[in-house]
C-alpha positions in Angstrom: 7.2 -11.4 8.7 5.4 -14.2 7.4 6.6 -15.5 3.3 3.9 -15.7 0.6 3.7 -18.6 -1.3 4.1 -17.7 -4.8 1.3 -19.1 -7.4 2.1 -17.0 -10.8 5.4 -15.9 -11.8 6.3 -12.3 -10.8 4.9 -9.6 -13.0 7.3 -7.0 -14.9 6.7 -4.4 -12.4 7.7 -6.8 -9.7 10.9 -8.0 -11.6 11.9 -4.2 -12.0 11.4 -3.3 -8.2 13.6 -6.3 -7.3 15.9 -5.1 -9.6 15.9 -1.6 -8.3 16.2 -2.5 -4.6 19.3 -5.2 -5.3 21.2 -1.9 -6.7 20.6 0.1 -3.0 24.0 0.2 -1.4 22.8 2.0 2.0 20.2 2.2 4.4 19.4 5.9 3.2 19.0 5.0 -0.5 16.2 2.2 0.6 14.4 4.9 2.7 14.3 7.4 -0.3 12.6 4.6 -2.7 10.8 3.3 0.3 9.2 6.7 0.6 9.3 7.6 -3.0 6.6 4.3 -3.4 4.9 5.5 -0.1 4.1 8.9 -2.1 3.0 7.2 -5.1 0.8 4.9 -3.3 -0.7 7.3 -1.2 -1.4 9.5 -4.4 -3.3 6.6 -6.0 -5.6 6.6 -2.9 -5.9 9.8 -2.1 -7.4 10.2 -6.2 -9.7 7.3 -5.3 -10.8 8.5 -2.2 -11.5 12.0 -3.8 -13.7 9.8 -6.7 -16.2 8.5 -3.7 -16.9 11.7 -2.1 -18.1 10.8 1.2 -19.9 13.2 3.5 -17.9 14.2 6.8 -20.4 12.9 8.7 -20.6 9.2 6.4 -16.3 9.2 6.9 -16.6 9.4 10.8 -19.5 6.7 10.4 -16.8 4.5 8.9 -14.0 5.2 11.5 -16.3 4.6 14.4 -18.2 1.4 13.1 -17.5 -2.2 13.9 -17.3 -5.6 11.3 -15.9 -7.4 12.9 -17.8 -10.9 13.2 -18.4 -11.6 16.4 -17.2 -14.7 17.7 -19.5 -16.5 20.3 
């Protein structure tokens, strides 16, 4: 995996996840926070997604389209 260059010093949220995952003393108590931040994040979009309200027919639209640039 490929290191980010940091610009800005780490926000408090990011200080306490650090600090949350240097306490983990197995592999099973990484995979419960690991999955208890999965849920959360997947919450968050599943609230947003409900917000835009896209047609079935507009969502497959979406998953069948193409942006890519193409390259010549």
């Amino acid at each position: 995996m490929e290191t980010a260059v940091l610009d800005k010093p780490l926000n408090s949220a990011q200080i306490l996840i650090l600090q949350t995952f240097a306490r983990i003393d197995s592999e099973e108590e990484k995979n419960d926070i690991q999955a208890l931040l999965l849920d959360y994040f997947q919450k968050r979009v599943d609230s947003q997604a409900k917000k835009i309200n896209f047609s079935n027919e507009q969502i497959e639209d979406i998953l069948t389209s193409h942006y890519r640039t193409p390259y010549k």
